[in-house]
LUMMI-901222 format. One record per residue (C-alpha): x, y, z. Coordinates in steps of 0.25 Angstrom, whole numbers, plus 5000, padded with zeros to 4 digits. Layout:
N
XYZ;...
This chain:
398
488651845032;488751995035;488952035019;488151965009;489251994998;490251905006;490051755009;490851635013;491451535001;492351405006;493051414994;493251574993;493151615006;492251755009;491951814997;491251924991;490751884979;490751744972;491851684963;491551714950;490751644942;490051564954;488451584955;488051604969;487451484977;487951464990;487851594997;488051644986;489251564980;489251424973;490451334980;491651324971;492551204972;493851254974;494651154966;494051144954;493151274953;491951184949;490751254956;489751134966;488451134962;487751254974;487251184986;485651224984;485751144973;484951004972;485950884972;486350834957;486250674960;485550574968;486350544978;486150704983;487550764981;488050874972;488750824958;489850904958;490650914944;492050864942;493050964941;493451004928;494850984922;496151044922;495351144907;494251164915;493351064907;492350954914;492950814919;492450694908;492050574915;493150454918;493150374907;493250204909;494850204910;494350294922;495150424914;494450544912;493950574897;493950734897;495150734901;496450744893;497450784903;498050674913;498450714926;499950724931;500050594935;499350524924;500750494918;501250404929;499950294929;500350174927;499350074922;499449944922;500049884910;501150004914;501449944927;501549794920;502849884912;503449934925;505049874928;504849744939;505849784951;507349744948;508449764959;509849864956;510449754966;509749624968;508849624981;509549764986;509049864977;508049864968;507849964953;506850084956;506950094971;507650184981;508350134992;509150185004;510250135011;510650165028;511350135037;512250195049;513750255046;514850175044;513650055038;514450045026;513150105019;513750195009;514750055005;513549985001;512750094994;514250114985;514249954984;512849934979;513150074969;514350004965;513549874962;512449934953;513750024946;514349894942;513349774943;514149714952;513049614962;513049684975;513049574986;512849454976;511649544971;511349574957;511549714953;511149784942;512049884935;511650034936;512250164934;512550224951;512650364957;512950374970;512750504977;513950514987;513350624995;514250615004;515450624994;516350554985;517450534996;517750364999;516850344986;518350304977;518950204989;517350164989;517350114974;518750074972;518649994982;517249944978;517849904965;518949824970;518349754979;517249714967;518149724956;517249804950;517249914941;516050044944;516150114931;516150254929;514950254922;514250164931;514450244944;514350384949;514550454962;514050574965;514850654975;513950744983;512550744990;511150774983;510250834990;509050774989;508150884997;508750984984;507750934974;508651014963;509750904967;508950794966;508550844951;509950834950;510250704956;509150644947;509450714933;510850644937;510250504939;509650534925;510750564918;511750474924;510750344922;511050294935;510350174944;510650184957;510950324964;511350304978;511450424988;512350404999;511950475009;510450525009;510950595020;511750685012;510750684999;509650755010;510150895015;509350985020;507950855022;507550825035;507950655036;506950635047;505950705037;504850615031;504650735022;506150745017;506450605017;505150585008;505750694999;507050614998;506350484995;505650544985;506850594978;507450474979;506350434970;506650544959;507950504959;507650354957;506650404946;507850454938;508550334937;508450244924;507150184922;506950234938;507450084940;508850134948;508950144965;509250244972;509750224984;510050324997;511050305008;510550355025;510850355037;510550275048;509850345060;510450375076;510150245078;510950195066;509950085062;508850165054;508550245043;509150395048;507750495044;506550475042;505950335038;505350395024;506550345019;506450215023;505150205019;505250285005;506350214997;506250074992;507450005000;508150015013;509449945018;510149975030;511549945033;511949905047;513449905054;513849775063;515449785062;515949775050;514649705044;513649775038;512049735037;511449795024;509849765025;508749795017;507749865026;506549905013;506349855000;504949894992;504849774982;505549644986;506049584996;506549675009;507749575015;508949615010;510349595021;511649595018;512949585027;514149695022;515449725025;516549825018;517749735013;518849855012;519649855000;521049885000;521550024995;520250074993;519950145006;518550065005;517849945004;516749864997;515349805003;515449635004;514349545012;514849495025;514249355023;514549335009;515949355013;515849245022;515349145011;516049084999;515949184987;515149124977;515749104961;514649174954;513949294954;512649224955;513149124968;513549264974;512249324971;511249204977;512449184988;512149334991;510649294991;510749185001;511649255012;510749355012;509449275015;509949145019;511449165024;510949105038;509749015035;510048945022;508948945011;508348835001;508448854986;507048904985;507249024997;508549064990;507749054977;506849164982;507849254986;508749244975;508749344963;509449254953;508749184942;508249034944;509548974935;510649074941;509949044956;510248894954;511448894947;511949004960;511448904968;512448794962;513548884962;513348914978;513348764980;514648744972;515248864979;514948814993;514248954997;512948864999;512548725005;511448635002;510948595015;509648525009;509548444999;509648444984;508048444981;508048554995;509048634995;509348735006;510648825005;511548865016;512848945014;514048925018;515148995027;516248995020;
């Protein structure tokens, strides 16, 4: 070098004396690890072990004091300050405590998840996300399905307008009551790009207790995000996931509801939504019938389809969601009969099914199963076309 004051470092660059406190080794400088500050032993120095390479200390902790060796639980002994993430290890026994997964609505949506919904305009989309709200408001099966009772927000960002024929006529139509304490409707967008209204959103889940938070449409809920950005829809997703966090026991859904694409089949944006969340359905348009079919499902099984239609209701400007093939069956005497009638038009309608296969796909306890069973055969909804010691089930157009 042309001055023999300066010299080149890799950690400091050209320099005109060494850092302080660092004897000279190397050209003058010892190497200084630039993470930690614990100084490598100098390079004309003979090897400390056998196998020829340089022992290089640990790095000392966050009080400047040496690491202690890993003790047989393989947690260090010096140290008595766990990291930041230390609080969130499960062991386990702690895993053996953890909740078993439990559906909202039997085999449609299951606690702790989140879910979207999507489908092209004029899909009836909106109709079945307020039905299945309706459900969990009031307990009321969905579909022969067993429902769970929750406290609902719905986020109508889209407004409140058509929401007060859509429950009157809900209620009718059931003859069902959704109490005031059991259901709110939110009347505007959230932005879910504003992290301040997100804060918001979730202090509001908090407060209010409630299980199921549907936000109709994302769409809306997005302003100012790229859709077609893996980025921004990750951002979403994620805050999808803080919100489920503040639901009781983190065991609510929370559900969101999109748009198809130009072609008016798939998921409008990019696929990190798909492919984030717990559950897809999509609706499809045929006429006046609806197809509703479960596209994802993380634990359990993915097949899920379901033929809808909207029965209007007089003098309420609106209508309520019914099955397209249960309506062209018998309706079956108990709640239990409707339940595994539900069951079997989805998975057998066409090809029948023996007691075992209908077994498997039934939600019901073994005694309520067989007393359902009975109660089909009585009410003529389903035929025997085996024999007593082989049963196989057909249903019956009515």
């Amino acid at each position: 070098m042309g001055d023999n004051n300066l010299f080149d470092d890799p950690v400091f660059g050209t320099v005109t004396e060494p850092p302080p406190g660092v004897d000279e080794h190397r050209n003058g400088v010892e190497v200084v690890d630039p993470y930690d500050g614990v100084p490598l032993p100098p390079l004309d120095e003979p090897p400390d072990d056998e196998q020829g390479a340089a022992t290089i200390p640990p790095p000392p902790d966050d009080d400047g004091h040496p690491t202690g060796e890993r003790n047989g639980q393989g947690r260090s002994e010096t140290s008595d300050k766990a990291p930041a993430l230390a609080d969130l290890l499960l062991t386990r026994s702690a895993l053996r405590t953890l909740p078993d997964p439990a559906p909202l609505i039997g085999n449609v949506l299951d606690q702790g998840t989140c879910a979207l919904l999507y489908g092209h305009r004029g899909t009836l989309k909106s109709f079945i996300t307020f039905d299945w709200a309706a459900s969990v408001a009031t307990g009321r099966p969905w579909q022969g399905r067993t429902t769970e009772k929750r406290r609902v927000l719905y986020v109508a960002a889209e407004g409140a307008f058509g929401f007060k024929g859509r429950v009157d006529a809900w209620e009718r139509g059931w003859q069902t009551s959704i109490g005031d304490e059991d259901f709110d409707l939110l009347p505007r967008p959230v932005n879910l790009m504003d992290i301040r209204e997100v804060r918001n959103l979730g202090a509001l889940i908090e407060w209010g207790g409630y299980s199921f938070i549907t936000i109709d449409t994302l769409a809306r809920c997005t302003v100012g995000g790229d859709e077609n950005s893996a980025k921004d829809s990750g951002i979403v997703i994620d805050r999808l996931y803080w919100l489920l966090d503040k639901t009781p026991g983190r065991r609510g859904v929370v559900g969101g509801v999109h748009h198809t694409g130009k072609d008016g089949k798939t998921l409008r944006g990019s696929s990190a939504y798909e492919a984030g969340v717990d559950t897809v359905y999509s609706v499809i348009r045929d006429g006046g019938v609806v197809t509703l079919n479960r596209e994802k499902r993380k634990d359990g099984p993915e097949a899920d389809r379901h033929e809808l239609k909207l029965d209007l209701i007089d003098g309420s400007g609106s209508g309520t969601i019914s099955a397209v093939k249960l309506a062209t069956w018998g309706v079956a005497s108990t709640e239990r009969a409707q339940t595994l009638l539900a069951t079997f038009l989805q998975h057998f309608a066409t090809t029948g099914a023996s007691k075992t296969e209908l077994r498997k796909v039934s939600d019901l306890t073994d005694g309520t199963f067989y007393r359902a069973v009975g109660d089909l055969l009585r009410s003529g909804d389903l035929i025997n076309d085996g024999t007593d010691q082989r049963p196989f089930y057909k249903a019956v157009v009515k």
